[in-house]
C-alpha positions as CSV (number, residue, x, y, z in Angstrom):
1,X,-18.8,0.7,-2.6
2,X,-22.2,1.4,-1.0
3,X,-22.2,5.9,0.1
4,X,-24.0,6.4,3.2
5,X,-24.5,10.4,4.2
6,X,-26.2,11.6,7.1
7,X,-28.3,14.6,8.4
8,X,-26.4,17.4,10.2
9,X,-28.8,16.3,13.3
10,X,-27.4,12.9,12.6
11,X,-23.8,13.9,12.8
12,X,-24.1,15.8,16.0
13,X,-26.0,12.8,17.8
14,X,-23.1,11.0,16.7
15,X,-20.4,13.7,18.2
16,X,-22.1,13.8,21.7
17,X,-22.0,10.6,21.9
18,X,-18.7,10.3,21.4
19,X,-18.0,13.0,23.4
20,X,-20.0,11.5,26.2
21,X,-18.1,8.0,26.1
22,X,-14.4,9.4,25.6
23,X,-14.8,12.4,28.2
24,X,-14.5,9.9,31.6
25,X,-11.2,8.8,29.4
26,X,-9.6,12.2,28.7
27,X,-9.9,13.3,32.5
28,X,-8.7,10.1,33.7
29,X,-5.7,10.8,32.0
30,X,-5.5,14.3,32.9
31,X,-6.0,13.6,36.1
32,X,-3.3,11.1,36.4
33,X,-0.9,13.4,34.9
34,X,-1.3,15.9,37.7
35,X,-0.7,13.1,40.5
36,X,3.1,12.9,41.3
37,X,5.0,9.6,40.4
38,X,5.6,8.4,44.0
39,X,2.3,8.1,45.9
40,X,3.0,8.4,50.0
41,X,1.2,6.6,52.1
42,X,-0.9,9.7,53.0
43,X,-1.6,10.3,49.5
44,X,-2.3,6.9,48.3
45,X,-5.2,7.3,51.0
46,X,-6.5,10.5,50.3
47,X,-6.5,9.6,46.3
48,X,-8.1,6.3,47.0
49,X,-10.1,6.9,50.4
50,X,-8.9,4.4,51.9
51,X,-8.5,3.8,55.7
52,X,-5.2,2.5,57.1
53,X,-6.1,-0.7,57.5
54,X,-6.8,-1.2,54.1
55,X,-3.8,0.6,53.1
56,X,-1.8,-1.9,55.4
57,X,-3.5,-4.5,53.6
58,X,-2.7,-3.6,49.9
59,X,0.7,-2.7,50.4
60,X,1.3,-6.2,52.2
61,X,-0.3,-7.8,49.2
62,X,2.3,-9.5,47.1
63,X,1.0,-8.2,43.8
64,X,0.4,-4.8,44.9
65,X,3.2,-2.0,43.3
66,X,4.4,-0.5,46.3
67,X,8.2,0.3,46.9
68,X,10.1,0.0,50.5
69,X,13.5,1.0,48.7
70,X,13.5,4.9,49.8
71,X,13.1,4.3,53.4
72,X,9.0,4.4,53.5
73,X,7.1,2.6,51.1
74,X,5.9,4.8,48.5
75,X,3.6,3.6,45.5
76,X,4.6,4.6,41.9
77,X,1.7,6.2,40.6
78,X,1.8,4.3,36.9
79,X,2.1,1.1,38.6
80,X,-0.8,1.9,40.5
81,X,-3.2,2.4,38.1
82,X,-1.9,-0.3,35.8
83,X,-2.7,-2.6,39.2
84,X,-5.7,-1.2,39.3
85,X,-7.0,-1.5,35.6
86,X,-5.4,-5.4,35.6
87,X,-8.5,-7.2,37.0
88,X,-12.2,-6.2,38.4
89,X,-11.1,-7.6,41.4
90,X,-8.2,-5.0,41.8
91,X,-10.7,-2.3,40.7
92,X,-13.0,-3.2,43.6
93,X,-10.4,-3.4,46.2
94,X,-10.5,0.6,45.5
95,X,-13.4,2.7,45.0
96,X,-12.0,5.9,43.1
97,X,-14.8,7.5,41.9
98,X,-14.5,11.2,39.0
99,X,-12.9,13.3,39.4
100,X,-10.3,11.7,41.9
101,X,-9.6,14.2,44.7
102,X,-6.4,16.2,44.3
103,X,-3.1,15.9,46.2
């Protein structure tokens, strides 16, 4: 079994970029955390920047996770991002951008 060994200069090139491509990952999920599970309407717009009539629009979508059960519709967070992850086009309907803003 070929041995390969690499320079200490080589290593670190190796942890930054790893750092640098898992970093957008880790606050993603950190971020997502924070958020709580049942978006409002409010805060599905401020998170998103989105205007109301887009809002309309994606809750009216048939494939869009939004719940009318608990008297306004309300948007369960996981769902959400799931939705959004599903498809570019779902991705571009939105245009979060890093850090998403807080609630």
């Amino acid at each position: 079994m070929p041995n390969t060994t690499f320079s200490q200069e080589e290593i670190q090139t190796f942890a930054n970029e790893i750092k640098k491509q898992l970093m957008p990952t880790l606050i993603e999920e950190l971020k997502e955390s924070e958020l709580p599970t049942l978006l409002t309407r409010k805060e599905f717009m401020e998170l998103t920047g989105v205007g109301p009539t887009k809002c309309n629009e994606l809750f009216n979508r048939f494939d869009f996770p939004v719940t009318r059960e608990l008297g306004h519709p309300k948007v369960p967070t996981k769902l959400f991002f799931d939705w959004l992850y599903e498809s570019t086009q779902n991705s571009q309907e939105v245009s979060m951008k890093y850090p998403y803003n807080a609630i």
